[in-house]
C-alpha positions as CSV (number, residue, x, y, z in Angstrom):
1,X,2.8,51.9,-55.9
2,X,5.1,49.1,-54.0
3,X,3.5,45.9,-54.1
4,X,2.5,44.6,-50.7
5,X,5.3,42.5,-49.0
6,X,3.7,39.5,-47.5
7,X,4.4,38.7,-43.7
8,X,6.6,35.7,-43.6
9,X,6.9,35.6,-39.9
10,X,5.4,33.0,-38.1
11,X,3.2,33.6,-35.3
12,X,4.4,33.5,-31.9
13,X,3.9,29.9,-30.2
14,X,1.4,30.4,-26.9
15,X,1.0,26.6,-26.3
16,X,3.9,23.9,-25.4
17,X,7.3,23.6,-23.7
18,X,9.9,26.2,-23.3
19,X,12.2,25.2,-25.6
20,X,10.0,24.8,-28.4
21,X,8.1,28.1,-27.5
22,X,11.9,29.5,-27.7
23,X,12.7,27.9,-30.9
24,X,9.3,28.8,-31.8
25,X,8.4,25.5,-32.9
26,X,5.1,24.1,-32.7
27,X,5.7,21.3,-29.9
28,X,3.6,18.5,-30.0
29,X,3.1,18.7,-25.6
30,X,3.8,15.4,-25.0
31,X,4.4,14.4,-21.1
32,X,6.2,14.7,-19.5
33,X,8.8,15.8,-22.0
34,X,8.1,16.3,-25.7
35,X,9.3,14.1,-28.1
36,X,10.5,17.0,-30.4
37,X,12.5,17.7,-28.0
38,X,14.1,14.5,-27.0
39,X,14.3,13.0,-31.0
40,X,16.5,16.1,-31.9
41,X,18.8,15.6,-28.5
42,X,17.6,18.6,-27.0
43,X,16.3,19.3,-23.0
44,X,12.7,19.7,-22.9
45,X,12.2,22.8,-20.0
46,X,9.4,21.5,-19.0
47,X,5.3,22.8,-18.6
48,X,5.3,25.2,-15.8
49,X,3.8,24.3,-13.1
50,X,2.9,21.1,-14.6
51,X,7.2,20.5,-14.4
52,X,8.2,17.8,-17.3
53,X,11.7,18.2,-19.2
54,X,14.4,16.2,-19.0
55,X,17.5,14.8,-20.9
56,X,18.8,11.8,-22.0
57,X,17.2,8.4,-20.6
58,X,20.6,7.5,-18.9
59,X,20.5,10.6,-17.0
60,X,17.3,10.6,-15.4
61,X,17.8,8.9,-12.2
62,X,20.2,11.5,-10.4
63,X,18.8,12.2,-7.3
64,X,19.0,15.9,-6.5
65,X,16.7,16.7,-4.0
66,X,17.7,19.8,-2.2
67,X,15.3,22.8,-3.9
68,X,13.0,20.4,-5.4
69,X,10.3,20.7,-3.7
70,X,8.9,24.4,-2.6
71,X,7.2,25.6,0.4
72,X,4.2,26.8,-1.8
73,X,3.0,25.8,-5.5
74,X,3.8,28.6,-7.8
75,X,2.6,29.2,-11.4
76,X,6.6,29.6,-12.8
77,X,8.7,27.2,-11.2
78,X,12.6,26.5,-10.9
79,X,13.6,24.9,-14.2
80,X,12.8,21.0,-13.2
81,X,15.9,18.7,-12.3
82,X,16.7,16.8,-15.9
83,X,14.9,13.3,-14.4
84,X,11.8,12.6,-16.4
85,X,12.4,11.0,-20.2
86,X,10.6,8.0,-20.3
87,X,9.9,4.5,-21.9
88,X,6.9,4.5,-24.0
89,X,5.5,1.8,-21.0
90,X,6.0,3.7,-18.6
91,X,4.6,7.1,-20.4
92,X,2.0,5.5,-20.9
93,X,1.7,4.4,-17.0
94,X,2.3,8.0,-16.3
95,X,-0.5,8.9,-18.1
96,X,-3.0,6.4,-16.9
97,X,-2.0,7.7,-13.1
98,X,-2.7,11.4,-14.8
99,X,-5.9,10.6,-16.5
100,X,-7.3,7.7,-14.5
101,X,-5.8,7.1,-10.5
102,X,-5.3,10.7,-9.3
103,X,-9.2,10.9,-10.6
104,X,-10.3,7.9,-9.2
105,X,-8.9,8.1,-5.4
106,X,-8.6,11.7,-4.7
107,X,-10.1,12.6,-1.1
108,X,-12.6,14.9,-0.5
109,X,-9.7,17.1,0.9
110,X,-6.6,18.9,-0.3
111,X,-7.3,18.2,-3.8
112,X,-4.2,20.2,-4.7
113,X,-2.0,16.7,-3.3
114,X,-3.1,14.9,-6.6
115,X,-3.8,17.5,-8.8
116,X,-0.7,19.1,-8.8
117,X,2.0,17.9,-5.8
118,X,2.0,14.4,-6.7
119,X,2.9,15.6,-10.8
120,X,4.8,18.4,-9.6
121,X,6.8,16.2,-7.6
122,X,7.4,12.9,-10.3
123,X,9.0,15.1,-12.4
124,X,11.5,16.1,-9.8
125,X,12.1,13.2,-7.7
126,X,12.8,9.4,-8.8
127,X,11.3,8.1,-5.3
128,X,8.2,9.5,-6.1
129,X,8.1,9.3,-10.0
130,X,8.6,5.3,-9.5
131,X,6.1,4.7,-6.8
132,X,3.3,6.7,-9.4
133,X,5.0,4.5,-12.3
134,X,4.0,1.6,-9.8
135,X,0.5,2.5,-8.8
136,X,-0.3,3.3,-12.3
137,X,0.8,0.2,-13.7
138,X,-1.5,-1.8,-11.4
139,X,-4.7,0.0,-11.7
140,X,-4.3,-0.3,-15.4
141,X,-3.5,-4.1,-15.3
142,X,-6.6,-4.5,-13.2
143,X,-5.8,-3.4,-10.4
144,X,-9.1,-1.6,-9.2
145,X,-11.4,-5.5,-9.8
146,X,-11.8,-7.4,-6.9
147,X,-10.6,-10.6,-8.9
148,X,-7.2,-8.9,-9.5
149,X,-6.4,-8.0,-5.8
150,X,-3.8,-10.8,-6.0
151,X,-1.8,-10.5,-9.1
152,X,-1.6,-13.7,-11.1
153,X,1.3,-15.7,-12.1
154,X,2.0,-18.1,-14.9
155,X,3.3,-21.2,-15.4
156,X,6.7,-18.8,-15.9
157,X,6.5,-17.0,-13.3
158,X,5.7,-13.4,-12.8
159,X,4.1,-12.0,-15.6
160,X,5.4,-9.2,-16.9
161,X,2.8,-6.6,-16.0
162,X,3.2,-7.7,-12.4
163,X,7.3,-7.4,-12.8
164,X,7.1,-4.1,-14.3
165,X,4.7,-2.9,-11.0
166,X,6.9,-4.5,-8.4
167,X,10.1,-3.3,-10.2
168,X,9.5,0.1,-9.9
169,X,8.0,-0.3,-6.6
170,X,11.5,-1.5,-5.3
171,X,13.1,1.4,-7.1
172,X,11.2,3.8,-5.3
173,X,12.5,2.7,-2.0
174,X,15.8,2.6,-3.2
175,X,15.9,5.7,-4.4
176,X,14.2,7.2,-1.0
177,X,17.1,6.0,0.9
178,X,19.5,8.9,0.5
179,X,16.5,11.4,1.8
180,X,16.9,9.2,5.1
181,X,19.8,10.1,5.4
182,X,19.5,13.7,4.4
183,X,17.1,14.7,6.9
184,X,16.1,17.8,5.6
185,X,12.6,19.3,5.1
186,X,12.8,18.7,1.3
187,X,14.1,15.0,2.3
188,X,11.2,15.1,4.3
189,X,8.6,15.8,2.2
190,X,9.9,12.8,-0.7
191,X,9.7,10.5,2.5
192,X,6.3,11.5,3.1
193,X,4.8,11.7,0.1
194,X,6.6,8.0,-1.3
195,X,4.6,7.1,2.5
196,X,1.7,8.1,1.3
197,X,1.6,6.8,-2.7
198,X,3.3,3.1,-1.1
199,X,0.3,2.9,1.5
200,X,-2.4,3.5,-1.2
201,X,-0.3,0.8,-3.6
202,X,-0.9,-1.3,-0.6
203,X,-4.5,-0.3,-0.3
204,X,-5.5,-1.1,-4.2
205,X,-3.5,-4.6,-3.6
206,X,-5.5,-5.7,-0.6
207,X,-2.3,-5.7,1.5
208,X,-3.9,-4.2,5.2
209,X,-1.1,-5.2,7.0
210,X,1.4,-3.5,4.5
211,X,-0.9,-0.8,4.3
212,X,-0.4,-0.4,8.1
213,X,3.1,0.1,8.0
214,X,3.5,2.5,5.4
215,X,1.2,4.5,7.5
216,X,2.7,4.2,10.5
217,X,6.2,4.7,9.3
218,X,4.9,8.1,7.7
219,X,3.6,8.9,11.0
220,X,6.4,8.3,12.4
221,X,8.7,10.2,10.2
222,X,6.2,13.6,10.7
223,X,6.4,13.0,14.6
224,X,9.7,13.1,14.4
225,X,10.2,16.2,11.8
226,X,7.4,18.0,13.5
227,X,9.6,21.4,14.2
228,X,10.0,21.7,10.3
229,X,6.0,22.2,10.2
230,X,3.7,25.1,11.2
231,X,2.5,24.1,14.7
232,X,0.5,25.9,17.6
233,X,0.5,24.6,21.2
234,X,2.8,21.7,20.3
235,X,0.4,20.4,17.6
236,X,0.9,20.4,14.2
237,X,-1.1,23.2,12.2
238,X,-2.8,22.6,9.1
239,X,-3.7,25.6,7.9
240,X,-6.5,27.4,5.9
241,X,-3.8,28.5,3.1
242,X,-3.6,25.5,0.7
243,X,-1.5,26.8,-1.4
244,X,1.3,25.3,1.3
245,X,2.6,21.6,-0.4
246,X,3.6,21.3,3.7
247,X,-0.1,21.2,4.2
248,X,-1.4,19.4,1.9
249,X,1.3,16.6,3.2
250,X,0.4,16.8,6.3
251,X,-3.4,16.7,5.6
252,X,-3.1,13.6,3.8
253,X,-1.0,11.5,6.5
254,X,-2.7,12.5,9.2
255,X,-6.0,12.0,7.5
256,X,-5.6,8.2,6.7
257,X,-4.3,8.2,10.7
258,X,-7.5,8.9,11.7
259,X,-8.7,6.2,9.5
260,X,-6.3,3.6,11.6
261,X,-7.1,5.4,15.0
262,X,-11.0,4.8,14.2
263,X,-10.5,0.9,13.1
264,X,-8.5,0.5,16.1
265,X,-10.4,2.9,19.0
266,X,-12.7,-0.7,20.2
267,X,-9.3,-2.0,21.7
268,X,-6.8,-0.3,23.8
269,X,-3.4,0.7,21.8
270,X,-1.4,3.9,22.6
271,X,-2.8,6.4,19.6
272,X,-0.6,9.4,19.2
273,X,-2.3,13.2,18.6
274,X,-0.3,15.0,16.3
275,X,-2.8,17.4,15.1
276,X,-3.4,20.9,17.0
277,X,-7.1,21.5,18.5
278,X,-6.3,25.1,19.3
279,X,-7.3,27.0,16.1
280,X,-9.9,29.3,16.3
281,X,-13.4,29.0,14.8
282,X,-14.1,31.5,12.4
283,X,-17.2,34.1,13.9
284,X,-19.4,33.2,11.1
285,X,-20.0,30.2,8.9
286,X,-17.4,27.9,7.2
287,X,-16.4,28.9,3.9
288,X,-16.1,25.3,2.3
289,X,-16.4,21.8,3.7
290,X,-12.8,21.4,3.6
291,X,-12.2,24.3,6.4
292,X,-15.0,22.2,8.6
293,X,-12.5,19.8,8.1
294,X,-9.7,21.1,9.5
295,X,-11.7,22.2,12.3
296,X,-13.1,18.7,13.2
297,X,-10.8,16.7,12.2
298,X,-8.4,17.6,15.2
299,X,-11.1,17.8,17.5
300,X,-11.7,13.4,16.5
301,X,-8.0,13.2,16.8
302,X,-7.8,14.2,20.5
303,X,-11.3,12.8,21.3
304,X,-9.6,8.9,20.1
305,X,-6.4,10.3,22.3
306,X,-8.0,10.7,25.1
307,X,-9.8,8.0,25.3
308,X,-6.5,5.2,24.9
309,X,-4.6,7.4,27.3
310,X,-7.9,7.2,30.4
311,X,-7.6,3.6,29.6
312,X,-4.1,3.3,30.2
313,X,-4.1,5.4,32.7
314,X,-2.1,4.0,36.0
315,X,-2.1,6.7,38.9
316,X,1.6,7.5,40.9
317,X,2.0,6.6,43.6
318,X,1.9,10.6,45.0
319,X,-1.7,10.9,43.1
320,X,-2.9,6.8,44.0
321,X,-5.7,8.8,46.3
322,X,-6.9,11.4,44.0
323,X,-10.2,10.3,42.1
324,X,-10.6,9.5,38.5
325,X,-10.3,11.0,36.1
326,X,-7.2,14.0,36.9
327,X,-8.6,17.5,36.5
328,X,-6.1,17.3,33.5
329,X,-7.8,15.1,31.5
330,X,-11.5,16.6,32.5
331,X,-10.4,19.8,31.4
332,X,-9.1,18.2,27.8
333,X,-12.6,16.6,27.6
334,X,-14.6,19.8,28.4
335,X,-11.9,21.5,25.6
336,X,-13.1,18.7,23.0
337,X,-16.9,18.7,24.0
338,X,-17.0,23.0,23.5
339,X,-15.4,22.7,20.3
340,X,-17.5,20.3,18.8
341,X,-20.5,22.4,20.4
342,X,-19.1,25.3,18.7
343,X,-18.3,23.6,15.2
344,X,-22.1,22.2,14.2
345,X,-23.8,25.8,14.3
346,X,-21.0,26.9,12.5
347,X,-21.3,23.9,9.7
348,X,-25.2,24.0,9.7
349,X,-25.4,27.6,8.5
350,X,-22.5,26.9,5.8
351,X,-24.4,23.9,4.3
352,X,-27.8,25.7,4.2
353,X,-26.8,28.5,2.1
354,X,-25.4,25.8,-0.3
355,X,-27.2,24.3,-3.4
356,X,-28.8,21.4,-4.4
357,X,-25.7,18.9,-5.1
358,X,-25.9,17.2,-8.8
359,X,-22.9,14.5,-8.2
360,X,-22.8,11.6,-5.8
361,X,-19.8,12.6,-4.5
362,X,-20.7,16.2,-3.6
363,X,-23.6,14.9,-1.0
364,X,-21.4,12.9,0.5
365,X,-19.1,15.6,1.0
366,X,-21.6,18.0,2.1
367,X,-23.5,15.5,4.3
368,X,-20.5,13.1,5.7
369,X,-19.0,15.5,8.1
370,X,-22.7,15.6,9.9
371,X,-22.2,12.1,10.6
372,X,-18.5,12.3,11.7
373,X,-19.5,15.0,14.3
374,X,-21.9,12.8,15.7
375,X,-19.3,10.3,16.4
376,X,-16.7,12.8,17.9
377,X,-19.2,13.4,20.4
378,X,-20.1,10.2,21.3
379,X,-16.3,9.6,21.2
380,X,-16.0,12.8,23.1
381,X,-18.3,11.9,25.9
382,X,-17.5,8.7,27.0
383,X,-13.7,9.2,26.5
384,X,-13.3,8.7,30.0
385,X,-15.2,6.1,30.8
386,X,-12.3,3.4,31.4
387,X,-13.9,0.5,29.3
388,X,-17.3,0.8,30.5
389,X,-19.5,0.1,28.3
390,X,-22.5,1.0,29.3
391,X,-21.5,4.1,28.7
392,X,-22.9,4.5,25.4
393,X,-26.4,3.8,26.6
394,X,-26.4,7.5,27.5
395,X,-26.1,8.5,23.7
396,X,-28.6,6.2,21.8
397,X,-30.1,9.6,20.5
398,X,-26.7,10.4,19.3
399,X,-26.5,7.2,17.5
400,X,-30.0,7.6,16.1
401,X,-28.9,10.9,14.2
402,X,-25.6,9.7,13.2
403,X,-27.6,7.4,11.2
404,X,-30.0,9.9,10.0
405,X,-27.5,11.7,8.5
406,X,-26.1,8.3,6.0
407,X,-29.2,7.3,5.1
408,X,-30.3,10.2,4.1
409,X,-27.7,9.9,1.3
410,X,-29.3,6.6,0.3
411,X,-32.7,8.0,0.1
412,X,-32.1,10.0,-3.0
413,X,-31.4,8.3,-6.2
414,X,-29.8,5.4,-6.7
415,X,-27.9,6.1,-9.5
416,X,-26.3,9.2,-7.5
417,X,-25.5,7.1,-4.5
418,X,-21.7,6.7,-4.3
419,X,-22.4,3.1,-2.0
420,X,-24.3,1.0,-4.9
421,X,-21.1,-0.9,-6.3
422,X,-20.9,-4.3,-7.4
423,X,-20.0,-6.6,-4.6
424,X,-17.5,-8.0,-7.9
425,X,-16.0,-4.3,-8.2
426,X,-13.8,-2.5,-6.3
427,X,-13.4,0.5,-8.1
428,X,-15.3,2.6,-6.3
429,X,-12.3,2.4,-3.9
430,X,-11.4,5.9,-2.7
431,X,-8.5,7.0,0.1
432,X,-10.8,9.2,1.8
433,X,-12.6,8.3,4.9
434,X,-16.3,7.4,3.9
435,X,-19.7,6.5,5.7
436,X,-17.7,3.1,6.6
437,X,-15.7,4.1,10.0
438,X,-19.2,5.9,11.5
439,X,-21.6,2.7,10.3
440,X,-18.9,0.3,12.3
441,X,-18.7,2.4,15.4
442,X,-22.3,2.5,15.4
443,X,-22.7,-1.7,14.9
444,X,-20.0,-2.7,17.6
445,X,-20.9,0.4,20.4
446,X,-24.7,0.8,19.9
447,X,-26.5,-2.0,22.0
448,X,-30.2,-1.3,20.7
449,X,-30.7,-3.5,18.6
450,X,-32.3,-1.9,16.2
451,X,-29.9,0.7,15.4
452,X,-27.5,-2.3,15.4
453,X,-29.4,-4.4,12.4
454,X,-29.3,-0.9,10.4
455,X,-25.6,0.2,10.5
456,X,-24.6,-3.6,9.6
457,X,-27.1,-4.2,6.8
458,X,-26.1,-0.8,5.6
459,X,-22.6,-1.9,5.8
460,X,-23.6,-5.0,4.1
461,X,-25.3,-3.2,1.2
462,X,-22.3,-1.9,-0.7
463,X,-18.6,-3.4,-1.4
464,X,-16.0,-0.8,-1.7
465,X,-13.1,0.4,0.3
466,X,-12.5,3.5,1.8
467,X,-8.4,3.7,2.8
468,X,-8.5,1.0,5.4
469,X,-11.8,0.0,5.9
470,X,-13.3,-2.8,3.2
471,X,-17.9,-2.2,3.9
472,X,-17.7,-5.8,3.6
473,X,-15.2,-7.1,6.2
474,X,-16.3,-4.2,8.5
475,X,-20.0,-5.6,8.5
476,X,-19.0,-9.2,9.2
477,X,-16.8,-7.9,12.3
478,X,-19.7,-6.3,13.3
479,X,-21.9,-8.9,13.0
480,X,-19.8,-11.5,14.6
481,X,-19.6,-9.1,17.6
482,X,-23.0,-8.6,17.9
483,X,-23.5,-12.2,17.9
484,X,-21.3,-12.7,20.4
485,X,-23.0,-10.9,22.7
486,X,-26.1,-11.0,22.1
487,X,-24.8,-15.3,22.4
488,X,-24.1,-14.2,26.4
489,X,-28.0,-12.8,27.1
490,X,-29.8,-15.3,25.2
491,X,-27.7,-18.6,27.2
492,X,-28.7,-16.7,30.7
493,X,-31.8,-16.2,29.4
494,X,-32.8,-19.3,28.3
495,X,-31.1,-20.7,32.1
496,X,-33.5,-18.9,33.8
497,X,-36.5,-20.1,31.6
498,X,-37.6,-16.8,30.7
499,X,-37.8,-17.3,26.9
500,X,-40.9,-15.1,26.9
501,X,-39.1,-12.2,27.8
502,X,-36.5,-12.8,25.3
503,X,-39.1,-12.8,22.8
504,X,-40.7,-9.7,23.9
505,X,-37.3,-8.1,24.0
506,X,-36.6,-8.6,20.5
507,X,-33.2,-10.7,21.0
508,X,-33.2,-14.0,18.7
509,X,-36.4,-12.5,16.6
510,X,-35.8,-12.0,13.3
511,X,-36.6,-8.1,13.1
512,X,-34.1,-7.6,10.1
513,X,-36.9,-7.1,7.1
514,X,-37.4,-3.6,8.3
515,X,-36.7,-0.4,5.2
516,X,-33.5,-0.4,5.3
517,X,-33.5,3.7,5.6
518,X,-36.2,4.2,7.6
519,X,-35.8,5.3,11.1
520,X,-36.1,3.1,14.3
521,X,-39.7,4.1,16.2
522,X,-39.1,5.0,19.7
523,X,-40.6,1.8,20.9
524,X,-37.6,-0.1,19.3
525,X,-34.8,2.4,20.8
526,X,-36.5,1.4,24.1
527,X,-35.8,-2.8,23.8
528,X,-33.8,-3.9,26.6
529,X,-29.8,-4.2,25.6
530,X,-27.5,-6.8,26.6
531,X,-26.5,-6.3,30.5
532,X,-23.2,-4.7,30.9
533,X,-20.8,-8.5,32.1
534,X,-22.3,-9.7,28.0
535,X,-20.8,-7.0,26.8
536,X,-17.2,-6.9,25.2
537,X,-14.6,-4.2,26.2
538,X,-12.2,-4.7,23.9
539,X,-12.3,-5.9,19.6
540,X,-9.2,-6.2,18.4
541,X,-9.0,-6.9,14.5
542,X,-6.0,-8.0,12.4
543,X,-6.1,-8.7,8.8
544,X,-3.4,-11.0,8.2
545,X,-2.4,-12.3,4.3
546,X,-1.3,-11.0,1.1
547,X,-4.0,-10.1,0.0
548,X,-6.6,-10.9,2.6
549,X,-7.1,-14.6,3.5
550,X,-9.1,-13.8,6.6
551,X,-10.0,-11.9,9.5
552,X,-8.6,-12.8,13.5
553,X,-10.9,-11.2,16.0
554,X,-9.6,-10.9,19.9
555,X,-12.3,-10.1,22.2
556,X,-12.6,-9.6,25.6
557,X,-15.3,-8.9,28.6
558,X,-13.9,-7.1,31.3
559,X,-16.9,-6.2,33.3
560,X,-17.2,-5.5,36.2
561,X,-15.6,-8.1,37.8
562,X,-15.6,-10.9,35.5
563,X,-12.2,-11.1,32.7
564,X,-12.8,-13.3,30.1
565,X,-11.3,-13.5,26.6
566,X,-11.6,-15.5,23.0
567,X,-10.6,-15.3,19.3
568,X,-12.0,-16.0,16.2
569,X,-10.6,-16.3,12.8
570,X,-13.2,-15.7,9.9
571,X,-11.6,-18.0,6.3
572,X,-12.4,-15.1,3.3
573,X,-12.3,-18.5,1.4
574,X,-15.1,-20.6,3.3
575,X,-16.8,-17.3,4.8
576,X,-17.0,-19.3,7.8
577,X,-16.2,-18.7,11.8
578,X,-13.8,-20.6,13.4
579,X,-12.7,-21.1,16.9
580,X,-8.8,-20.0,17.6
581,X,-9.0,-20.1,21.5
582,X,-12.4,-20.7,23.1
583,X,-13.5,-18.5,25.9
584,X,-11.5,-18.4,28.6
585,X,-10.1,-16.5,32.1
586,X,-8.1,-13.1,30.6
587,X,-4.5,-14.4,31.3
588,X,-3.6,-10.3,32.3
């Protein structure tokens, strides 16, 4: 009998990089190339759709964009560009994005733009591999405290944490200078997605202004690229695919523009629509919370649209005689009012057949886009009413529910609300748009008092950031409005001696030690508001300093007759008010 002969081959490797799985190595899957790899001088291929591989550290900067970046993610990619061997600082930068930021600020939306584009992309592009290497290195130094919104220097100089961030910031730009030029739809995509990482850099510094910039520049780079995206009725398309990076891209700018458009709809600006109202509903309930999304977030879009173009509206001189507003613009109101009639059936029966949430951040995902649909249609019905601000008096119902909807969230434990932060910690920051931009529209367009106090204590009751909007800065704009106008009716009031009435009215009482989540009786949405000349028109907010030193707010009345205006600048140092320019005749 032959003896046995004893199986010396080794077992085939299922786990690691190509090359090693070709060598038949065991590889020790280091990211984003393996060090087996690079110590013996060889090129790591890479993870699959995970990309990695590159070649020698010199080499890893040549810029090669044309094919890097596909129309849709697939599980066996092109062999990566040879960009990605790095430092053992930055590796470990990398992997503190991988492991810690793309966890920690990922929206509620187009989850596939962290989990996967953002990595896909890094390995690929230098533009975008630098501005991760960047945003990496300042969460981990800190970045996501409150105290460390302003990086600290020594007695040297920049430290080197701080030089390491702001070094491979600056390379990032550099390097997305030839896809300027390029102008192509994979140049396209780098500039959009190095938009997108630079404004949320911005946003973890405390930089709004910067923040601003990024955002509009990205904006303005998809208006003018829009032929390179799907589109329908000259709108740009997102789709219900997501397996499109184009997208996911999309999604995310326009996303954080509707952030900008909300903080900005209380004064009058020029707001650009980019996103297409004219897909269809589907005939039964949404299928997830992201394709309500899609559905209502161009429906807000147009509503904010609208709204800046009836106010500056200037008739020709051909149409000086025809009323107000053009059948044009009534007809793009009804369109906005029947699909946000259309949507809420359509999102009720998809979140009743849905179970109990266990995570914070699953209610609010479920029970947010209640709240923005209230909004919309406040939004939606007094888009044309030209700065008239009585206007909203109409929907105090509307605003009653839209609060229903957020506290609710708070009701429930509080150990699963996602608004119960330190007022000293900001990591709870997230890019996503939050309860914030609702509880602000609420404060500064809601004249009963009542639902006033609640959307501004509510604001007042957490400290994080959602994209733009800090809860704390937004509450003390609010309150500083309301102040102000509630200011106007209490000095008439007390002129004509009728300081009974003001105290059966409610205005100057403190009436603020009500539960914070309990709703207003009907006797309190019936208190007299602030007449209509008391009221301001237009709140216009800048956020000036690096990072925030303090808030200017431009006000103005405007009705019906009588044009005044002010400013105010709020010290983030002394907490304090300050006069800029006292009230005075509107010079236009």
């Amino acid at each position: 009998m032959l003896p046995a002969v004893k199986n010396t081959r080794k077992a085939k490797v299922k786990s690691g990089c190509r090359t090693c799985k070709t060598r038949k190595v065991k590889c020790d899957e280091a990211r984003p190339a393996c060090k087996r790899c690079v110590t013996t001088g060889r090129v790591c291929d890479g993870y699959g759709i995970w990309g990695g591989g590159g070649r020698a550290y010199h080499e890893r900067y040549v810029v090669e964009p044309t094919g890097a970046l596909y129309t849709h993610v697939v599980s066996r990619p092109r062999a990566a560009p040879p960009v990605l061997v790095l430092h053992p600082r930055e590796q470990e930068c990398f992997e503190w994005f991988k492991y810690r930021t793309s966890i920690k600020v990922p929206t509620s939306y187009a989850a596939g733009f962290w989990n996967t584009l953002i990595f896909q992309s890094s390995v690929q592009e230098p533009a975008i591999l630098n501005a991760v290497l960047a945003l990496g290195s300042y969460h981990m130094n800190g970045g996501g405290t409150a105290q460390s919104h302003q990086i600290e220097k020594t007695k040297a100089g920049w430290t080197a944490e701080e030089k390491f961030t702001l070094q491979h910031y600056v390379e990032a730009m550099r390097h997305l200078n030839p896809h300027f030029a390029r102008k192509g739809k994979a140049s396209t995509r780098v500039a959009l997605i190095a938009c997108f990482l630079f404004a949320s850099f911005e946003l973890f510094r405390g930089h709004f202004e910067a923040t601003r910039l990024h955002l509009d520049n990205g904006v303005k780079i998809l208006e003018e690229s829009r032929s390179l995206f799907p589109a329908i009725a000259g709108g740009i398309c997102v789709r219900a695919c997501m397996d499109s990076i184009d997208d996911w891209i999309v999604e995310a700018i326009l996303r954080i523009q509707l952030q900008s458009g909300i903080l900005r709809y209380t004064h009058t600006y020029p707001y650009r629509n980019l996103l297409s109202t004219t897909l269809d509903l589907p005939r039964s309930a949404f299928q997830s919370v992201h394709e309500a999304w899609q559905h209502l977030s161009p429906l807000l879009s147009e509503a904010m649209a609208l709204t800046q173009e009836a106010r500056l509206y200037i008739p020709s001189r051909d149409s000086s005689s025809t009323p107000f507003p053009p059948a044009r613009m009534a007809d793009a109101r009804a369109r906005i009012q029947a699909g946000l009639y259309q949507w809420l059936p359509q999102f009720s029966a998809f979140h009743k057949g849905l179970q109990e949430a266990a995570f914070a951040e699953e209610q609010r995902d479920r029970r947010l886009p209640f709240a923005i649909h209230a909004m919309a249609t406040i939004m939606a019905n007094t888009c044309l009413s030209r700065g008239d601000e009585s206007a909203f008096d109409r929907h105090t119902a509307d605003f009653a529910q839209l609060l229903h909807h957020l506290t609710s969230l708070r009701r429930r434990d509080p150990a699963l609300s996602p608004f119960t932060a330190p007022a000293s910690d900001m990591s709870r920051a997230i890019v996503d748009m939050g309860w914030i931009p609702p509880l602000y529209f609420t404060a500064i367009k809601c004249r009963v008092r009542r639902v006033r106090v609640q959307a501004i204590r509510l604001l007042e009751s957490t400290a994080h950031r959602e994209g733009l909007w800090d809860s704390q800065v937004a509450a003390c704009i609010a309150r500083k409005v309301m102040e102000l106008e509630e200011q106007q009716q209490q000095q008439q009031q007390q002129q004509q001696q009728q300081q009974q009435q003001v105290e059966e009215s409610g205005v100057g009482v403190a009436e603020e030690d009500f539960p914070l989540c309990s709703p207003p009786t009907p006797e309190e949405l019936a208190l007299p508001t602030p007449p209509r000349g008391h009221r301001l028109c237009n709140v216009q907010v800048l956020l000036p300093g690096e990072p925030l030193q303090s808030i200017l707010l431009g006000c103005r009345w405007a009705w019906p007759s009588e044009r005044r205006e002010a400013m105010w600048e709020y010290s983030m140092a002394t907490q304090r008010w300050a006069d800029v320019t006292p009230v005075r005749e509107a010079t236009t």
